[in-house]
N, C-alpha and C positions, 0 to 999 in steps of 0.2 A: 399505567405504563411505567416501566421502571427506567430508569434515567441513569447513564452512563457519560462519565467525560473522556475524551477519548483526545492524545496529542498527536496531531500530525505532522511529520519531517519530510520534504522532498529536495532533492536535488533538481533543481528548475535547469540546470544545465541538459538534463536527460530528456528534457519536455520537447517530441517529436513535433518543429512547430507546423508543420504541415496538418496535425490534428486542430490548429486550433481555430475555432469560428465565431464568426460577428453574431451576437447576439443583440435586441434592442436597448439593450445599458451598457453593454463592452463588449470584450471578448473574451471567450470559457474555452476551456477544455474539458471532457470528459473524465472523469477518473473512478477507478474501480480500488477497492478496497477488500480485503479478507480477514475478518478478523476471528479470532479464536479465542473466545472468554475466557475457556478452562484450562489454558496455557500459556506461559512466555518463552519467548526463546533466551538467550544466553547474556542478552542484552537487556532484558524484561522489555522486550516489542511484543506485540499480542497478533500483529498480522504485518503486512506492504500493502503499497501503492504503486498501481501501473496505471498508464494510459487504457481508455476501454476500449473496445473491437465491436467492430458493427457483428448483424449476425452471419451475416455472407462473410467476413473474415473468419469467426468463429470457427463456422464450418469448416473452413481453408485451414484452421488450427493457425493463423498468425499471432503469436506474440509481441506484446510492446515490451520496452524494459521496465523492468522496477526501478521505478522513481524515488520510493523511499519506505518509510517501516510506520505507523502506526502504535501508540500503547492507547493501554485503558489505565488511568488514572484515577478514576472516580467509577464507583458501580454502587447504586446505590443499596442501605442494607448490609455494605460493607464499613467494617469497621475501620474511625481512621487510621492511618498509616501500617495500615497490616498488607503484606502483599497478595495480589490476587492469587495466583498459583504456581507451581514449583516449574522452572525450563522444561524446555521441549526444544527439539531440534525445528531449526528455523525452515518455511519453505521457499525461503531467501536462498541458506546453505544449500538443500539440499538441490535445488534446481542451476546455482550457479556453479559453469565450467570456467576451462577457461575458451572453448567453444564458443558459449552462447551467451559469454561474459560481453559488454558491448559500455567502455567509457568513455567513446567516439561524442566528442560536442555537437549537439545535433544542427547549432545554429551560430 
C-alpha cells in the first residue's frame, strides 16, 4: 500500500455544531475530504474539507461549507522536496459565489 502524508487545515469556526455527536470516548464530527493526487491548486492544496451528509440529505443535494483545504506532503516514491504536480483550478474557486459563500459563525 503506498503511503501518502497528507496536511489538514480547518476553520473550526465553520463547524455546523449541530452535526456534532457523543461518541463512547468524546465527541466527533463527520468529515469528508477530496483529494486530487495529480493536481494542486494555486495555493499547492490538493483537495477541501466539508462536513459529511447523511444519504437522504445527498439525495436532497444539501451542502455543508468548506471547512478548509487539504495538501499531500509526502507521497511515497516521490522524491524529496520535488513538487507533486503543476496548479489546477481549485474546486474551492470554482464552486465559491458570493451566493453560496456562507462566513456566518455557526456557534
Amino acid at each position: 500500500m503506498a503511503k501518502l502524508g497528507i496536511s489538514i487545515k480547518i476553520d473550526v469556526t465553520k463547524i455546523d455544531k449541530d452535526r456534532i455527536f457523543k461518541g463512547k470516548k468524546g465527541q466527533y464530527i463527520d468529515l469528508t475530504t477530496f483529494i486530487d493526487l495529480d493536481n494542486q491548486d494555486d495555493y499547492g492544496y490538493n483537495g477541501f474539507i466539508s462536513q459529511s451528509v447523511s444519504q437522504e440529505e445527498r439525495q436532497m443535494k444539501v451542502q455543508t461549507p468548506i471547512l478548509g483545504n487539504c495538501k499531500v506532503f509526502y507521497k511515497e516514491g516521490q522524491e524529496s522536496g520535488s513538487k507533486l504536480n503543476p496548479p489546477f483550478q481549485s474546486p474551492v474557486a470554482q464552486h465559491a459565489t458570493p451566493d453560496n459563500f456562507d462566513d456566518d459563525i455557526p456557534f
